[in-house]
N, C-alpha and C positions, 0 to 999 in steps of 0.2 A: 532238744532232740537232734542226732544228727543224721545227716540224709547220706544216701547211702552213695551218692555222687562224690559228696565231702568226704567219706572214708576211704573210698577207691583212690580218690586222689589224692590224700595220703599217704596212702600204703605205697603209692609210685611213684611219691619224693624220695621214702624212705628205703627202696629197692636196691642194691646194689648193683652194681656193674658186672658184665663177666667177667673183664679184666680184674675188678674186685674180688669177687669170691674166688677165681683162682689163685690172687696173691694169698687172700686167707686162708686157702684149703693148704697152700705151701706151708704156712708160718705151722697149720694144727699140724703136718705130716712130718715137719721137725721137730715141733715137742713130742710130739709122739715116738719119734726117733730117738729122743732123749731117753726118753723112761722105756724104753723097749727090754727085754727081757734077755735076748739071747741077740748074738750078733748080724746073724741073719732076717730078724726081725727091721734089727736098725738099718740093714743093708737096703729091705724094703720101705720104710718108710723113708729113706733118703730118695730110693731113685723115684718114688710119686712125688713125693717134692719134689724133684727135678722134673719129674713131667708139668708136672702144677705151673713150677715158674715157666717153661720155655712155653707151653701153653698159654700161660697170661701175655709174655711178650709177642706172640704171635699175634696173640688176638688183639694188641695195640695197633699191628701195623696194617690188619684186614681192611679192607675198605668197607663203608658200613650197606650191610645188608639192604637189599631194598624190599619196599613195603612185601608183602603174602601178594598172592594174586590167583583169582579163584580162576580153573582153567573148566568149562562144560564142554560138551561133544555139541554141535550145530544141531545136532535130531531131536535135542533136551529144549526142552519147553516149560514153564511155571504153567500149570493151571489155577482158574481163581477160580 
């Protein structure tokens, strides 16, 4: 049996990067360019590939995000 601790942490080995999935979204938006049907098709799925890539490189050179941080108003209280 596996515990559901072990499969979470799995799943976020196996997770990709954003800089990953935007190089990927590039590579599908030029095959998709390939097989496009009419020129203006191709014209768009060139220029989201081109967003895709200049976005993936952006997002290499970002500084990484720091942790959420939860923000309450001072008048906010837990009651137990």
């Amino acid at each position: 049996m596996v515990s559901a601790f072990s499969a979470n942490q799995r799943k976020l080995i196996h997770m990709e990067s954003q800089r990953d999935y935007l190089e990927r979204r590039a590579l599908e938006e030029d095959a998709a360019a390939e097989r496009a049907p009419t020129d203006k098709v191709r014209e768009v799925h060139v220029e989201l590939a081109s967003r895709y890539r200049e976005a993936a490189d952006g997002n290499a050179q970002a500084p990484p995000e720091s942790p959420a941080t939860t923000i309450r108003p001072k008048e906010f209280r837990i009651l137990d």
